[in-house]
N, C-alpha and C positions, 0 to 999 in steps of 0.2 A: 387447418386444425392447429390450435396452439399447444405448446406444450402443457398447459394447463388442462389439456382438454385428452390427455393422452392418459390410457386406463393406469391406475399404478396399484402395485401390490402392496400387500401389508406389511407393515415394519417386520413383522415379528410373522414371516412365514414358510412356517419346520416342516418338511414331512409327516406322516403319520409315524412313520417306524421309527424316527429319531425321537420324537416325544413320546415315543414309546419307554426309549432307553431309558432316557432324561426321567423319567417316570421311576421308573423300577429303580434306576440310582439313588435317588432323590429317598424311594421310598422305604429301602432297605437304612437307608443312611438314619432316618427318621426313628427307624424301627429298633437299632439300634441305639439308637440315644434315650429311649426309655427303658434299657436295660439294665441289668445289675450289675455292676462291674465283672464281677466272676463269670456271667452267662454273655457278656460280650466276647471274655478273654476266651472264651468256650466256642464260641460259635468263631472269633478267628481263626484259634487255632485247627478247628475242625471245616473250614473250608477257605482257607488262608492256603497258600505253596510254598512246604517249608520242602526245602531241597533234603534237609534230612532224614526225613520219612522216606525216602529212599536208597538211605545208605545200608546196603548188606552186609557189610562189617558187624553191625549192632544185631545182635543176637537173640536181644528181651526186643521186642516193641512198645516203644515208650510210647507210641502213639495212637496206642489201645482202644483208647478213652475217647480220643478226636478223631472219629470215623472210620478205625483202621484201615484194613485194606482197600476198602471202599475211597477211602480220601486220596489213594493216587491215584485215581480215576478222575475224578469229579472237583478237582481239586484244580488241574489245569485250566479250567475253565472259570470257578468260582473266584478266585483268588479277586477276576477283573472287578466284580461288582462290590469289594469292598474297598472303603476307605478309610485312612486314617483320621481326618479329620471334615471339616465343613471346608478346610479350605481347597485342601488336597482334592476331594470331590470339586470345589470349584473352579481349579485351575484347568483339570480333567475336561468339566462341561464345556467352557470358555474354548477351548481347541476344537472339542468333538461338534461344536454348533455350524463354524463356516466347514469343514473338511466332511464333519459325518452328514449336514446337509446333502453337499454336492455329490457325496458317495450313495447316498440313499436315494436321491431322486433318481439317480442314472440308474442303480443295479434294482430298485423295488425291495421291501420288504423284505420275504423272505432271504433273497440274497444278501441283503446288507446285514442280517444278524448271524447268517452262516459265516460271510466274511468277518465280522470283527470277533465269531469262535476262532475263526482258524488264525487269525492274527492274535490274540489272547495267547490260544496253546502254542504259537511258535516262541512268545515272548515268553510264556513259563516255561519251553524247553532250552532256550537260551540261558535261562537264567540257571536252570538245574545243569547246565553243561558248564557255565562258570563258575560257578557256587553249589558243588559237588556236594556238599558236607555241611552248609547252612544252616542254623537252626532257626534262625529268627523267619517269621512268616511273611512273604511279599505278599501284598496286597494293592492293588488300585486298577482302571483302565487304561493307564497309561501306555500299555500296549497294544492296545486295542484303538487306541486314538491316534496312535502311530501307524498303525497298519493304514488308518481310513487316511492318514494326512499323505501317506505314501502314494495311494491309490488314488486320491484326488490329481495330483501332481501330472500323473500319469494323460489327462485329459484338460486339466485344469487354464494349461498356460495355452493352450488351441487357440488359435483366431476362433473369434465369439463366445467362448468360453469365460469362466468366472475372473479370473486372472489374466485376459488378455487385455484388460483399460477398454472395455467399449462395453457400451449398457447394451442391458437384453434380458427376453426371459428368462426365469429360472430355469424351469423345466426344460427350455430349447436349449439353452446352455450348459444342462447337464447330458444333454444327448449328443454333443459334439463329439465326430469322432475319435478318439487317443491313436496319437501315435506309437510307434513301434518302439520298443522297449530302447534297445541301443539309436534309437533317433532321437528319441527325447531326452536321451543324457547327455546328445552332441549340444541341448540348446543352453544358452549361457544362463537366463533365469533357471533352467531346471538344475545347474550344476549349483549355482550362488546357492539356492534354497537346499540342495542337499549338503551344501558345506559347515551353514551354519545352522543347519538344524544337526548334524553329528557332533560341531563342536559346541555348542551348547548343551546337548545331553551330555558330552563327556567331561565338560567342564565343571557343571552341578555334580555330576556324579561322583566325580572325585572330591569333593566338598558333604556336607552334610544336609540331610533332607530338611528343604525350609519348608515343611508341612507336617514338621513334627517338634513338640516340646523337647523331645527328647534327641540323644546323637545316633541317627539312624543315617545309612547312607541311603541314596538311590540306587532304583537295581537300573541303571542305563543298559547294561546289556541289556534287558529283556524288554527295551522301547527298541534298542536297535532289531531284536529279534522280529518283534512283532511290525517294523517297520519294512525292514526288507521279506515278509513274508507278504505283506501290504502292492511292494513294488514288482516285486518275479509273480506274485502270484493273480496281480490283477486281469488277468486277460483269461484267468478260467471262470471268473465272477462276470464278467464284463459282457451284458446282452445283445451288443450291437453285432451283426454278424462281420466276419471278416470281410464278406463283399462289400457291405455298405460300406465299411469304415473306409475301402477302399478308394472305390468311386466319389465318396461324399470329399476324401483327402487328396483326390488330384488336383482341385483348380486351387486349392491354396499353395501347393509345390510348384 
């Protein structure tokens, strides 16, 4: 059999839960841009994550109007599915397509939207832990794309795996088993890709958001939040039992 003669996959082939995402981002983005200026500013600020709606100090609640009390609820989680602009959404996409791929084939559906909630809300709690008093609204997935990029990593660099330089199934390659949390930060690509993926978010961060017209910063904290909530927290998302992972990870050791 020639290589030519070897079954191949489609260019463009997502999960179903990731084109799910990719859908509802896509679609709220959309949804918003036939809005009115005022009824945009409205709907951010009423499910946007302003750290200030939290502050007890303030006495009147200014924030009456944009969901009251109900918005520090619902709030840690919506924040992710807004964007600032087409680009900002596309930058978001472009990451979440190889990382939330390989995260979604391995964990399945439902697991992969509880994961990128819980990695969302650890990024909106990082962010309200650093920016106590905030008033301007975070908004994007950027935490949430960080969580999956963490949790990919986690598996990712495996012999047969997506990242190990050797072709192979999707699906078999997302089923590789991950190793143990302090094993995989002994390896040299998993340390290099956790280097320069903190100092790039912290380099932007300290600079101004190039996703905006305006001088907005980045909230890095709340990618670094959602990213180490991504990496400590993969192995309570993670289906493969600890037997198999085990047995299936001795002949490569």
């Amino acid at each position: 059999m020639t290589e030519s003669d070897l079954p191949r996959e489609p260019v463009l082939n997502l999960p179903g839960a990731l084109i799910a995402i990719l859908i509802v981002l896509a679609g709220i983005h959309l949804f918003r841009s036939i809005l009115p200026p005022e009824s945009d500013q409205w709907l951010i600020w009423t499910f946007g994550f302003v750290p200030a709606r939290f502050d007890t100090s303030v006495l009147v609640d200014r924030f009456a109007e944009y969901g009251g009390k109900g918005a520090k609820v619902w709030t840690f989680l919506t924040y992710s599915l807004l964007h600032a602009n087409f680009t900002h959404l596309a930058v978001n996409v472009l990451w979440l397509l190889p990382f939330g791929s390989a995260v979604a084939r391995r964990f399945g559906a439902i697991r992969f939207f509880l994961f990128l909630a819980v990695a969302a809300i650890a990024g909106a709690g990082a962010h309200l832990i650093t920016h106590p008093r905030e008033l301007a609204p975070m908004i994007g997935a950027s935490a949430a794309v960080s969580g999956a990029m963490a949790a990919a990593i986690r598996f990712a660099f495996a012999r047969g795996s997506f990242l190990s330089f050797r072709r192979g199934d999707a699906d078999a390659a997302a089923r590789v088993p991950a190793q143990p949390l302090l094993r995989a930060l002994r390896q040299p690509r998993v340390i290099t890709f956790l280097a320069v993926w903190f100092a790039i978010n912290i380099i932007f961060g300290l600079g101004s958001n190039p996703f905006s017209d305006q001088a907005e910063s980045i909230a890095w904290q709340a990618h670094i939040g959602g990213f180490l909530a991504g990496l400590l927290l993969f192995s309570l998302f993670d289906p493969i039992p600890p037997a198999s992972r085990k047995v299936a990870g001795a002949p490569a050791a």
